[in-house]
N, C-alpha and C positions, 0 to 999 in steps of 0.2 A: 459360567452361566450365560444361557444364549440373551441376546442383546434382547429380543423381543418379546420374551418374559416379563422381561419390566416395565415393557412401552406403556402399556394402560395404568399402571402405577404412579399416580404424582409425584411430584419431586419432594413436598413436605410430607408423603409417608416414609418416602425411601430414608431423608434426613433423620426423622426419627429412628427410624431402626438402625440407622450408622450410631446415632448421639447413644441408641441405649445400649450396643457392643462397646463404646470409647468408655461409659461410664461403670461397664462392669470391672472388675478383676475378673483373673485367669483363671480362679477356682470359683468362680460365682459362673461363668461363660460354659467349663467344664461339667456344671453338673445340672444341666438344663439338658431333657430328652435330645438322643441325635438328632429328630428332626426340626425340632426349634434351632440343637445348635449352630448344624451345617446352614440352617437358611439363613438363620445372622450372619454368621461367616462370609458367606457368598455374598449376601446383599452389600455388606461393609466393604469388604474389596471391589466389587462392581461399583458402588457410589463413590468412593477412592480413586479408583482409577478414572470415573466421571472426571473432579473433581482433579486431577495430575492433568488429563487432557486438556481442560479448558482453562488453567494455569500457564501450560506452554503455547496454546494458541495466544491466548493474551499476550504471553511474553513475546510472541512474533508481532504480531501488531503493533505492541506498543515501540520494537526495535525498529517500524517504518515511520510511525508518529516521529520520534524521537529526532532520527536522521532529520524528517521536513522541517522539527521545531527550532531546532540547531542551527541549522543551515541560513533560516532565516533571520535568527537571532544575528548572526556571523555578517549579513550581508548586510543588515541595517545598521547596525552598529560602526561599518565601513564607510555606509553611505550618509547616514546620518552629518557627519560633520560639515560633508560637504551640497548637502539638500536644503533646497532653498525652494517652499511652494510659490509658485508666478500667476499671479492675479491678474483675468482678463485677457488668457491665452488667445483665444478665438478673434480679438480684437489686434492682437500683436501680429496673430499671423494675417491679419486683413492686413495691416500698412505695412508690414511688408513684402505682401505681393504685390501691392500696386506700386510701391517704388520701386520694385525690381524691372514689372510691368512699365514704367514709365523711361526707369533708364536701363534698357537691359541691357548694354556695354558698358553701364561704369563699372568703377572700384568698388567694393564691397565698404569700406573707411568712410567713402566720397557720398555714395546712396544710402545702404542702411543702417550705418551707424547714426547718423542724425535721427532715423524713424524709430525704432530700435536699438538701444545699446548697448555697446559689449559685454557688458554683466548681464543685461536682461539675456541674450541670446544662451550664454554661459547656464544661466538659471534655466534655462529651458531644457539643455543637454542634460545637466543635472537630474530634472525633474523626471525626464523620459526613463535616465538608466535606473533610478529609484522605485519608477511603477510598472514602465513599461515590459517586452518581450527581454532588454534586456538584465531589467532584474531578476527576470524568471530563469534568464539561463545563467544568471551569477548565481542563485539556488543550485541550481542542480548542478554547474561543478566544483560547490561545498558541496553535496552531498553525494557525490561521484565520490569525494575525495576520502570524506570519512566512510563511505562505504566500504572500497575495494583497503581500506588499510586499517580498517576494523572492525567491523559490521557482518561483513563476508566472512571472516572465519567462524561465526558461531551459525548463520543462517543455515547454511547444508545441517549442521548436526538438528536443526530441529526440525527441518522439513524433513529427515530420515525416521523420525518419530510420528511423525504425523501425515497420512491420509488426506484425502481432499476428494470429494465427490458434487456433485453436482445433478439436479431433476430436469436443467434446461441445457440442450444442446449449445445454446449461446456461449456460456461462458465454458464450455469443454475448451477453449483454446489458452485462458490462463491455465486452466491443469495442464493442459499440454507443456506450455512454456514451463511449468515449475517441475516436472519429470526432466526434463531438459537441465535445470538448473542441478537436480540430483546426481543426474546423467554423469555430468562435466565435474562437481565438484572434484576439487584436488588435482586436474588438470591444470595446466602452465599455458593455456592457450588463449591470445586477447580475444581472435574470432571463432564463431561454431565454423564446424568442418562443412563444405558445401556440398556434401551429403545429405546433409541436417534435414529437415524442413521444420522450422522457426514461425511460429504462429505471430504474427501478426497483425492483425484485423481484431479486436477486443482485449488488444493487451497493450499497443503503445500506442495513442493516441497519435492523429494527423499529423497535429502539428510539432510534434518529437520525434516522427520518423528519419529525419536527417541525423541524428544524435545516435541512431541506433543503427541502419544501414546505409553502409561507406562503401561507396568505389576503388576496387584495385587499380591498381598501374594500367590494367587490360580491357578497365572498366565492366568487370565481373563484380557484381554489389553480395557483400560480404557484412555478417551481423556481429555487430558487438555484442561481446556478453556481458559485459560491466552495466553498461546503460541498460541492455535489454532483462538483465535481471532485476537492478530497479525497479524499471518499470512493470514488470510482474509481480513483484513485492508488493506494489502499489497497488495494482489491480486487484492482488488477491484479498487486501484490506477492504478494501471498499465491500468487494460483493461477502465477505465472512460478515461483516458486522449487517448486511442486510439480506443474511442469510441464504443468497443465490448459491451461496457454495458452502458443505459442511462438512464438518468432521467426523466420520463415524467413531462412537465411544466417548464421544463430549457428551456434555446436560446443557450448559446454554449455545453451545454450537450446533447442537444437532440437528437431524432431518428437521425442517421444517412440518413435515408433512405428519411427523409425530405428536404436535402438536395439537392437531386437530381430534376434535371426538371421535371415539371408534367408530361412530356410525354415523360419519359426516359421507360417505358414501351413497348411503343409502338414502340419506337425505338434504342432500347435496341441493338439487332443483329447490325444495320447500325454502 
């Protein structure tokens, strides 16, 4: 049944006519005029199939939630024991630049330990790798980790199921990236071939670029696919749940633009 038969149909008519195929029997379904019965038939597997799609887009989504929740869980749980919050930072780093300022060839024991002491400086280190840049990349390599050694063998199978389209050229570069990821599935190779061309610009962010393109030996910069699929995983979460990107044949994924009244066109300006 073509998809756009059913577009002007809401979704709580469509439901009812699936609920009233589930509640028949086979000899109540059978002896309803052809054209009643075929158009049950067909609407019931067209809202089914709705209904399989947006079951395995969930299931994608929720396998990139999942990874981030993990990951985080893993990394506080590490740091927690040895996390200690420090009261009055702004003030610790004032006396110690001025005693550094004042003696700047002494001993580190000799100057700052009197202004600041070994534990407080200790509790600072602590405090950084707990909030700062470096917690964020103790995240992502738990979640590098559990990816490529679990994650990654079921991803491909569902992106083979599923479609991805898009109404704004902006984010054509995460589809690009996840054709990529189809591409390559079941290859043995850490980098894309520099063949490739690897979208980059709306798929990994600034400041993760180092994480995703590495220099050779000959300083030719060459893309990881572990990280760079990550991070397209991620992107594509983001813009499904806020609709920039849809799945044709889903019911809550789909065009956005189906959404809208048939004659929002027309009256579009009003």
């Amino acid at each position: 049944m073509p998809y756009a038969l059913l577009t002007p149909l809401s979704t709580r008519y469509l439901q009812r006519l699936k609920l009233r195929v589930v509640a028949e029997t086979l000899h109540e379904l059978r002896r309803h005029p052809d054209p009643i019965r075929y158009g049950l038939v067909a609407v019931f597997c067209t809202v089914r199939a709705q209904e399989i799609t947006d079951d395995l887009t969930d299931l994608r989504l929720h396998l990139v939630h999942k990874m981030g929740v993990n990951a985080e869980k893993r990394v506080e749980q590490e740091l927690l024991t040895d996390f200690k919050r420090v009261t009055g930072t702004t003030g610790i780093l004032f006396h110690l630049a001025e005693a550094s300022l004042e003696h700047p060839k002494g001993q580190v024991d000799e100057v700052i330990y009197p202004v600041v002491g070994e534990q407080t400086l200790r509790d600072l280190v602590q405090e950084y790798r707990a909030s700062g840049r470096s917690y964020r990349e103790k995240v992502h390599t738990v979640m590098r980790g559990s990816y490529s050694h679990h994650y990654r063998r079921m991803v491909p199978n569902l992106l083979s199921v599923l479609a991805f389209q898009a109404n704004n050229d902006y984010h054509q570069p995460v589809i690009e990236a996840l054709e990529l990821v189809k591409q390559y599935a079941g290859r043995r190779r850490r980098f894309y071939g520099h063949a490739e061309e690897v979208p980059l610009d709306g798929v990994v962010p600034k400041e993760w670029r180092g994480t995703v393109v590495e220099a050779e030996p000959h300083g030719q910069p060459r893309i990881h696919r572990i990280n760079c699929e990550m991070h397209a995983l991620t992107a594509l979460r983001e813009r499904v749940r806020c609709k920039e990107i849809w799945i044709p044949g889903a019911q809550r994924s789909r065009n956005p633009e189906d959404d809208l009244p048939t004659d929002f066109p027309d009256h579009r300006l009003a």
